[in-house]
Backbone bond lengths (Angstrom), bond angles and torsions (degrees), N, CA, C in turn:
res aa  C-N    CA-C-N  psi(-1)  N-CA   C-N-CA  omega(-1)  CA-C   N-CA-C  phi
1 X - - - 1.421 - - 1.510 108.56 -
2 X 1.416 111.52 160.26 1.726 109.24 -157.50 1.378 102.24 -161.52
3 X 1.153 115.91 95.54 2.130 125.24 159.21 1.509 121.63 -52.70
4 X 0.764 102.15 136.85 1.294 80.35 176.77 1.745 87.23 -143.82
5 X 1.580 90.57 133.83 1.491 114.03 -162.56 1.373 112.34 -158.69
6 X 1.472 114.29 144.84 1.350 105.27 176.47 1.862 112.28 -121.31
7 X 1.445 109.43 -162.90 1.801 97.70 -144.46 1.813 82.58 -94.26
8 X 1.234 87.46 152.60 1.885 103.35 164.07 1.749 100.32 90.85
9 X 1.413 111.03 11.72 1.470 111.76 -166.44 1.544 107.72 -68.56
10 X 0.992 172.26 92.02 1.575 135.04 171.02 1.425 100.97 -58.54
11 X 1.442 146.32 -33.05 1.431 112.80 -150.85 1.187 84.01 -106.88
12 X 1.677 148.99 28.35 1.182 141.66 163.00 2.027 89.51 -86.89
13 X 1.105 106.64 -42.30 1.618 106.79 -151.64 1.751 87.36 -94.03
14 X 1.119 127.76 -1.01 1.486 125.33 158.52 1.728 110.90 -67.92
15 X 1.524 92.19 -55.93 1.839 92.44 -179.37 1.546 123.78 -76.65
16 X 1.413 93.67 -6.45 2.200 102.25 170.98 1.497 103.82 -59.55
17 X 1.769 91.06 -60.44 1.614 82.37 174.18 1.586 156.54 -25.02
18 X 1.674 90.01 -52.13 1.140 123.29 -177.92 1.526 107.12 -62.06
19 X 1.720 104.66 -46.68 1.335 108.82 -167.53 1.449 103.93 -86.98
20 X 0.949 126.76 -32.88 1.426 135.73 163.97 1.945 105.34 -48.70
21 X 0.920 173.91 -88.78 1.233 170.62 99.52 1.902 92.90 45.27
22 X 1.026 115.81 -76.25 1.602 105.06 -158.34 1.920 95.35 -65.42
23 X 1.182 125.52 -35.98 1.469 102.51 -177.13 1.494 101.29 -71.05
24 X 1.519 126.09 -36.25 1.701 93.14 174.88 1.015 127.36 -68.08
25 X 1.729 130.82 -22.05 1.214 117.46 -168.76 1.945 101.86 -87.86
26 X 1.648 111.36 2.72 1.557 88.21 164.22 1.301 111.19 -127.33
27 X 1.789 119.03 26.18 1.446 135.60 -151.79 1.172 122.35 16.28
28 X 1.511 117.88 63.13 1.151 113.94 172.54 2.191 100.64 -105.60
29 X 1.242 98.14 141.89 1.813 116.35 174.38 1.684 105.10 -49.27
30 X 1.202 101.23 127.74 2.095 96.49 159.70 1.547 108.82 -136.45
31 X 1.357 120.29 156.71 1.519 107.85 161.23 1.656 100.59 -131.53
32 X 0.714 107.60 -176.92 1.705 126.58 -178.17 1.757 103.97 -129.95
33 X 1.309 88.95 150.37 1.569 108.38 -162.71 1.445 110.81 -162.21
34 X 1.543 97.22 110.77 1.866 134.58 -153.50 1.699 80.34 -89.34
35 X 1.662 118.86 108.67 1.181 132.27 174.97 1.662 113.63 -67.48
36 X 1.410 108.25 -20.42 1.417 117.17 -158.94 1.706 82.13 -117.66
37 X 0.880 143.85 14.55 1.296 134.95 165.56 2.143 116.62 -83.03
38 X 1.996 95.96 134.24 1.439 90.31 171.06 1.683 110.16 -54.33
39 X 1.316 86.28 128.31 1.768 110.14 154.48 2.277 97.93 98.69
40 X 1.212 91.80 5.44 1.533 97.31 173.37 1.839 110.92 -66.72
41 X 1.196 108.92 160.41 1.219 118.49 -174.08 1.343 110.89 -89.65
42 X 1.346 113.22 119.37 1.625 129.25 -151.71 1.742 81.24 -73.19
43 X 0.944 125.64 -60.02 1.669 126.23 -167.25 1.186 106.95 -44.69
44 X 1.483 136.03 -38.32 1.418 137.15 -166.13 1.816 99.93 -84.11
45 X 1.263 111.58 -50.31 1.288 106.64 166.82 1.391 126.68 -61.83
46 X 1.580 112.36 -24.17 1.920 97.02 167.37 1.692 120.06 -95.90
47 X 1.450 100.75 0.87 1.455 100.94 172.89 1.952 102.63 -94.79
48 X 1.118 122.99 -37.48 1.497 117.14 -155.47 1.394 85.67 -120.60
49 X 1.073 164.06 1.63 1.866 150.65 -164.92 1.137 117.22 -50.26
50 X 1.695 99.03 -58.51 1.416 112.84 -177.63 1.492 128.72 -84.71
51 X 1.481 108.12 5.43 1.161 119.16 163.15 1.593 137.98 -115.80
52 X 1.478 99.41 11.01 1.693 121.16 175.06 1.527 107.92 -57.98
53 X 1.651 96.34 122.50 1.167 103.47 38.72 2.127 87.98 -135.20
54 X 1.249 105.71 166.89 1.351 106.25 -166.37 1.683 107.74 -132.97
55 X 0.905 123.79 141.31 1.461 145.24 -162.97 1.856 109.91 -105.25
56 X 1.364 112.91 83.32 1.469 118.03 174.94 1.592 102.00 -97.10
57 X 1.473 84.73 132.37 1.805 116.29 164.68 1.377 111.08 -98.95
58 X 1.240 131.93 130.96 1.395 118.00 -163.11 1.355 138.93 -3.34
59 X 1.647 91.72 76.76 1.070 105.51 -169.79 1.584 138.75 59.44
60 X 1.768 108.88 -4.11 1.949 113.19 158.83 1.076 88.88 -116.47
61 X 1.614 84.19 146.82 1.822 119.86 174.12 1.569 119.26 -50.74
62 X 1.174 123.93 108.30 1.725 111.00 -175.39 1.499 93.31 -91.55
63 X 1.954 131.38 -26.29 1.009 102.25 -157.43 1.667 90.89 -166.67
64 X 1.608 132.44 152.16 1.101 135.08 160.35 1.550 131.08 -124.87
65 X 0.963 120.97 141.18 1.735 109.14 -173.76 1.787 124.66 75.91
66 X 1.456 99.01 -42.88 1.438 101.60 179.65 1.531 106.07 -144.64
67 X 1.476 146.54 113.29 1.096 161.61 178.94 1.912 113.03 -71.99
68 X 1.085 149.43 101.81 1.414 123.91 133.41 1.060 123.55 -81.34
69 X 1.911 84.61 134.68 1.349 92.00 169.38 1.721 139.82 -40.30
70 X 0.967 94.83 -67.99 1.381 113.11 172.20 1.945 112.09 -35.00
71 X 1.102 117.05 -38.35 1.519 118.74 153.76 1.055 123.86 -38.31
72 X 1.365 90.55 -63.15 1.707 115.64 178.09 1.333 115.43 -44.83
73 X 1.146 112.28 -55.25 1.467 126.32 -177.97 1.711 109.93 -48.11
74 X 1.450 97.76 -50.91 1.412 105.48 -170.90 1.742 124.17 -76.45
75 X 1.585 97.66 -15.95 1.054 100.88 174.19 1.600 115.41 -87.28
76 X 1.074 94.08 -38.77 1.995 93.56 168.22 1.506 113.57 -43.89
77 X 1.591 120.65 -66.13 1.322 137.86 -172.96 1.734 112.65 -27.87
């Protein structure tokens, strides 16, 4: 699973949280990925930029700006 968020966000680092808590309670791995960062993938930034920060499950979007959990949950499962 993969955020993609960039720096100074609060509502990027609102939904880490979120996702941060549901992968431990089903230990699943996530990283986060700064769209506006050197050496970032220009494609991820012209498809998702304006909608960071966004929550990919293998690789499709389950969610942008605001995460439930309970999604979350279901999409891991």
């Amino acid at each position: 699973m993969t955020v993609l968020v960039r720096a100074d966000c609060r509502t990027c680092d609102r939904m880490a949280l979120v996702v941060r808590a549901v992968c431990e309670e089903a230990g699943e791995d996530w990283a986060t990925v700064d769209v506006d960062a050197a050496g970032a993938d220009p494609e991820l930034r012209g498809e998702f930029g304006d909608r960071v920060p966004v929550v990919l499950v293998d690789g499709e979007e389950l969610a942008s700006w605001r995460v439930d959990p309970d999604d979350l949950r279901r999409a891991l499962a």
